[in-house]
C-alpha positions in Angstrom: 91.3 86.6 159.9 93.6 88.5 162.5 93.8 91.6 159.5 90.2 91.8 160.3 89.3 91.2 163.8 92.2 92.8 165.9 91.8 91.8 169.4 89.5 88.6 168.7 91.5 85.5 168.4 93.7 85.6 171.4 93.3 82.8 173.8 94.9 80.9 176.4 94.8 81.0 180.1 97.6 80.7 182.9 96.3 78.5 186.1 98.7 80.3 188.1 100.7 83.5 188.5 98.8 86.9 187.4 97.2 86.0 184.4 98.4 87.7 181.0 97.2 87.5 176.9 94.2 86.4 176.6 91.3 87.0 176.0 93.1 90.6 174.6 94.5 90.7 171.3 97.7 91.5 172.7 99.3 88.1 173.5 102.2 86.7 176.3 104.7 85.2 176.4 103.7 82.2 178.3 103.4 78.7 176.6 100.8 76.2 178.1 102.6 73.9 180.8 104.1 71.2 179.3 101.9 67.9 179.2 98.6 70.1 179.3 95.8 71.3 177.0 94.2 74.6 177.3 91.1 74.2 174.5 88.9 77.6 174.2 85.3 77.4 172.5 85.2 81.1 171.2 83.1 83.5 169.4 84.8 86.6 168.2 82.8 89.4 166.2 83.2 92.9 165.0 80.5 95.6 164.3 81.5 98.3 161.5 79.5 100.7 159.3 76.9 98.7 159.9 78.5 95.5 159.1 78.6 92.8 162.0 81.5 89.9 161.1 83.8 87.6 163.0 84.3 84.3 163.7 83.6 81.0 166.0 85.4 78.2 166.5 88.0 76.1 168.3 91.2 77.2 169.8 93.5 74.4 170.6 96.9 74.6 173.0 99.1 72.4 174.1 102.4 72.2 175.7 104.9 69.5 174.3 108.7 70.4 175.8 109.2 73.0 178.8 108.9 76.8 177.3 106.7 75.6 174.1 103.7 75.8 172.8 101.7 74.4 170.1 98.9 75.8 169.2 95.9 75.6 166.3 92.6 77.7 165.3 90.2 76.0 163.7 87.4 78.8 162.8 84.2 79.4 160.9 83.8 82.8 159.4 80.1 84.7 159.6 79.1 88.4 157.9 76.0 89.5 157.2 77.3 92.2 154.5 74.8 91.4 151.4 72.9 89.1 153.6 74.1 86.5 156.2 77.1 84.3 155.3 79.1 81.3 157.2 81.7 79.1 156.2 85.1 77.5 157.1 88.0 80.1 157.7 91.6 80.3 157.5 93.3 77.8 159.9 96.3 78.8 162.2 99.0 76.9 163.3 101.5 78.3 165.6 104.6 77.6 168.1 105.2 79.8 170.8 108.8 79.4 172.1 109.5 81.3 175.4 113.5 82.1 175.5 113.7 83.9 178.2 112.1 83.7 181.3 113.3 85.0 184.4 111.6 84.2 187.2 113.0 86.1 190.3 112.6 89.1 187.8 109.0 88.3 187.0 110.4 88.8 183.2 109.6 86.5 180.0 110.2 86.7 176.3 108.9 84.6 173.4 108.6 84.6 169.7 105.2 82.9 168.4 105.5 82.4 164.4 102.1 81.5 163.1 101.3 80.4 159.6 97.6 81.5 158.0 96.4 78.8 155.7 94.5 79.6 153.3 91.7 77.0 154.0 88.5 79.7 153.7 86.3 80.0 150.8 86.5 83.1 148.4 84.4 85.2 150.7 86.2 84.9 153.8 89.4 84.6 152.6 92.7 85.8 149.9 93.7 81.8 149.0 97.4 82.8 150.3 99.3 81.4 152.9 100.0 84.5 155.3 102.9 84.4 158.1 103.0 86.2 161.2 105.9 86.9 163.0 106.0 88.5 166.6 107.8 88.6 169.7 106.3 89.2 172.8 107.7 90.4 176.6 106.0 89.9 180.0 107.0 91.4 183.4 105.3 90.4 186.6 104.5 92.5 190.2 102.4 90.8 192.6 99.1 90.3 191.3 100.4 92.9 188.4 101.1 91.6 185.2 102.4 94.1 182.1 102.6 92.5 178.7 103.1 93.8 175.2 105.1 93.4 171.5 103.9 93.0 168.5 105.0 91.6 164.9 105.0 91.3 161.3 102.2 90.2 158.7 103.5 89.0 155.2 100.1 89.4 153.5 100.1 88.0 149.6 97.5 88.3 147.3 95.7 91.3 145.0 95.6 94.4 147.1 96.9 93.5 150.3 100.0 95.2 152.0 102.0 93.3 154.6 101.6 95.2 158.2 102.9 95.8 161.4 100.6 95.1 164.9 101.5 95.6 168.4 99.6 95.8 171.5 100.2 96.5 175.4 98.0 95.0 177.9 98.1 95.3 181.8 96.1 93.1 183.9 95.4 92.3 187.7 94.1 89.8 190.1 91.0 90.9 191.7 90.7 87.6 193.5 91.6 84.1 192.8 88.8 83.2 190.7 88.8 86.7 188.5 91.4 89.2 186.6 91.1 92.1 184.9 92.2 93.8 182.6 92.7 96.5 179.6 94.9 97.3 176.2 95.4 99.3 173.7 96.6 97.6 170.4 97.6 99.2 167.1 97.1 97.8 163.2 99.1 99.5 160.1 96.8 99.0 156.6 96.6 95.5 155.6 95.4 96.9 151.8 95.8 99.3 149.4 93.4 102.1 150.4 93.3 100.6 153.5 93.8 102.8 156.8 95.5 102.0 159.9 93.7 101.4 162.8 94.1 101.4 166.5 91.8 99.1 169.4 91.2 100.1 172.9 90.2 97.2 174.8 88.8 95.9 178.6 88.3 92.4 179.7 88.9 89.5 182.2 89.1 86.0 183.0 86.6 84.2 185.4 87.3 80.9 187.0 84.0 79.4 187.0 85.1 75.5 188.8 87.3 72.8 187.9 88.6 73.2 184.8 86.2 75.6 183.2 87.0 79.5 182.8 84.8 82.7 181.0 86.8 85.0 179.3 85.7 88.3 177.9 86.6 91.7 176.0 85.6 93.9 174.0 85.9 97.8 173.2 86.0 100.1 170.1 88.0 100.3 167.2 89.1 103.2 165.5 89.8 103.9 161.7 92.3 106.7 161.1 90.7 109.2 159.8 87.9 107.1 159.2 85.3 105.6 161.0 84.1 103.4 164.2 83.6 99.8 165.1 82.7 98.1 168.1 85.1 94.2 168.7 83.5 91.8 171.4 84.8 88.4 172.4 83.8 85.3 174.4 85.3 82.0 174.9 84.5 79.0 177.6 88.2 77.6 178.3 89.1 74.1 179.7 92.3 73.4 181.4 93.9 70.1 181.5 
């Protein structure tokens, strides 16, 4: 699921500080504070060569210890290639773990392993367990906030190719109910034949009341040497 919709499935929010990850695909180092929830009802789709597919579901945070994060997707898949299509996708279970975090600096560093299980049907999925492995870095200005890395995908199964994705992000505090934001993110093939790609992307974060934000992005993706798509996400977050 992240192979196919760069910049979709990226979600979390931060109730304080300038806000940083989501809803881009590039993510942040910061884990959900520890003895809270941050749940996201998302939809997350992609438009290519006249192919619409994506994904809605359920993103689930929560902060156990100081400086971690576990976290779960739970996601249906949709496409309407050869007609329209829905079913269960590939579940994610991660653990951000934030070693570094320096806060007279304004800088923090995590790693955030997530294992892709390979709960889909046939359609929507390869029926292999994929890992991703990335570190990500943060620094903080003011209302400011400059975040980026990137990672590994081991990516089994017939015709895949294991790739590399990164992504830098800088947002800002328009007021203290909404941020900004854009990125640019990049994708190496994730098949044989494949071609890399690379995501420009604008969005923000509204805090609606209470517990309750809107998050939103969306922007084009371009195929190397190939063609255009067009990504769009929205999620309804709740803090607590």
């Amino acid at each position: 699921m992240i192979a196919r919709l760069i910049g979709t499935i990226a979600m979390a929010v931060s109730a304080t500080a300038a806000l940083a990850g989501p809803p881009y695909a590039t993510d942040d180092p910061e884990p959900t504070d520890t003895g809270h929830w941050e749940i996201y009802a998302f939809t997350a789709a992609r438009s290519a060569d006249g192919i619409l597919d994506g994904a809605a579901g359920l993103d689930l945070n929560y902060g156990p210890v100081p400086e971690v994060q576990l976290t779960a997707t739970l996601p249906i898949d949709f496409s309407d290639e050869g007609g329209t299509h829905a079913g269960a996708g590939d579940v994610e279970l991660g653990v951000k773990y934030r070693f570094l975090h320096d806060e007279a600096a304004g800088i923090s560093v995590a790693i955030f392993p997530r294992v892709i299980l390979p709960t889909a049907s046939r359609r929507f999925g390869s029926g292999r367990v994929r890992l991703l492995l990335p570190v990500w870095a943060q620094k903080d200005l003011g209302p400011w906030s400059l975040f980026g890395g990137g990672g590994y995908t081991i990516n089994p199964g017939a015709g895949n190719r294991d790739f590399w994705q990164s992504g830098l992000a800088l947002t800002r505090d328009v007021t203290p109910r909404l941020s900004l934001g854009a990125e640019i993110t990049h994708q190496s093939p994730d098949a044989i034949g494949a071609r890399s790609t690379t995501a420009l992307g604008a969005g923000g974060i509204y805090r609606i009341q209470g517990p309750y934000s809107l998050l939103f992005s969306g922007g084009p993706v371009l195929e190397h040497r190939g063609g255009t798509g067009v990504s769009l996400y929205v999620a309804l977050g709740l803090n607590f």
